[in-house]
C-alpha positions as MATLAB code, in Angstrom:
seq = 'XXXXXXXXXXXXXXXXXXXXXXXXXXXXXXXXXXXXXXXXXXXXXXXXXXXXXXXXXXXXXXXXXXXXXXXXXXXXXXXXXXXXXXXXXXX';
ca = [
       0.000    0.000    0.000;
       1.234    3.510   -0.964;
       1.779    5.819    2.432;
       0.110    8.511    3.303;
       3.226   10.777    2.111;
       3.696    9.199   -1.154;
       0.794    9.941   -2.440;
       0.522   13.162   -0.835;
       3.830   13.675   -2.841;
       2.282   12.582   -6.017;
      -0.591   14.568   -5.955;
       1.722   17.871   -5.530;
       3.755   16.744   -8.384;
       0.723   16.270  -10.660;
      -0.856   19.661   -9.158;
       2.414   21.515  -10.529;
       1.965   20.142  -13.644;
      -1.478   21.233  -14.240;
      -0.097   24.372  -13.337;
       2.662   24.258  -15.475;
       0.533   23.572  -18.544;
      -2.177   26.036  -17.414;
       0.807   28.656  -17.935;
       1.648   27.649  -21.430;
      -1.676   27.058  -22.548;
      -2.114   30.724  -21.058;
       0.208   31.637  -24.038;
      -0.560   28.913  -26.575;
      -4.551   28.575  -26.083;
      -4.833   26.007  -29.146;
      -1.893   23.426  -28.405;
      -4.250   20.469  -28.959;
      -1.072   18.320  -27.394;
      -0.716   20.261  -24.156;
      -4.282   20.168  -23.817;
      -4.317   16.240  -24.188;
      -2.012   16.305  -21.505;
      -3.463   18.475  -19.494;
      -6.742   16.186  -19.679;
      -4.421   13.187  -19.090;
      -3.358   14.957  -15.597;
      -6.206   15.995  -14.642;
      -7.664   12.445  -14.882;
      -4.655   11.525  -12.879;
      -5.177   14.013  -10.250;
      -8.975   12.707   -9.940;
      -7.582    9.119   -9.532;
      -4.628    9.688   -6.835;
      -7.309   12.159   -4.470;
      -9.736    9.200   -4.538;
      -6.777    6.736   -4.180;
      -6.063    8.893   -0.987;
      -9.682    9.452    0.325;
     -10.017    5.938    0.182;
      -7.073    5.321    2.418;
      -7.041    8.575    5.040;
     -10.143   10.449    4.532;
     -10.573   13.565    3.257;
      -7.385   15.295    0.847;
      -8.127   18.969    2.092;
      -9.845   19.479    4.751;
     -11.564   22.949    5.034;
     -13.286   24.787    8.073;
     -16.820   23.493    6.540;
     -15.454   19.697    6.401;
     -15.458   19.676   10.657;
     -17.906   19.841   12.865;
     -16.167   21.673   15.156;
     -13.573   24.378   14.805;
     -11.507   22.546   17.744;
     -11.587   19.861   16.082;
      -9.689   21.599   13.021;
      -7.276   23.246   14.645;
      -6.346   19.825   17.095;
      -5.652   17.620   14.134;
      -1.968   17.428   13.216;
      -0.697   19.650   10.587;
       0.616   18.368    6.968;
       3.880   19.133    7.878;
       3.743   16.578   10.833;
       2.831   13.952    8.550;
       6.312   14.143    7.178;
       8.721   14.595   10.099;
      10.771   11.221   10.099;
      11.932    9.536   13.339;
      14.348   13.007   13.729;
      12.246   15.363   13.661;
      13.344   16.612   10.336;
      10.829   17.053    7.048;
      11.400   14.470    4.634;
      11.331   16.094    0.913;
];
């Protein structure tokens, strides 16, 4: 099974892609091969956040997604789902 922070870490790599292609197409608007690819990550993107939700729960979590704002603000933070057995981040 793929850890939490894997796919956490595959997600953010497709994410800047989309981005990245969002920029060009920006500038070249009728690229029909960066919009292919573009589709291609975006149907990527769809499949690693269910992937995830499947496995943890929610991807993002917002202020509506809680019952409670306690509850939101007691739940670890992403970046301590990545310290290692130091105490450093893991990138």
């Amino acid at each position: 099974m793929v850890t939490k922070y894997e796919l956490d870490k595959k997600i953010t790599a497709v994410r800047f892609a989309l981005y990245d292609l969002g920029l060009y197409l920006d500038s070249h608007p009728c690229c029909e091969q960066a919009m292919q690819l573009r589709n291609m990550y975006q149907m990527q993107l769809k499949n690693l956040i269910d992937e995830y939700e499947q496995c943890y729960g929610t991807y993002v979590l917002t202020q509506n997604d809680v019952s409670c704002w306690k509850e939101w603000v007691a739940g670890p933070w992403p970046w301590e789902y990545m310290k290692g057995d130091d105490g450093c981040v893991a990138v």
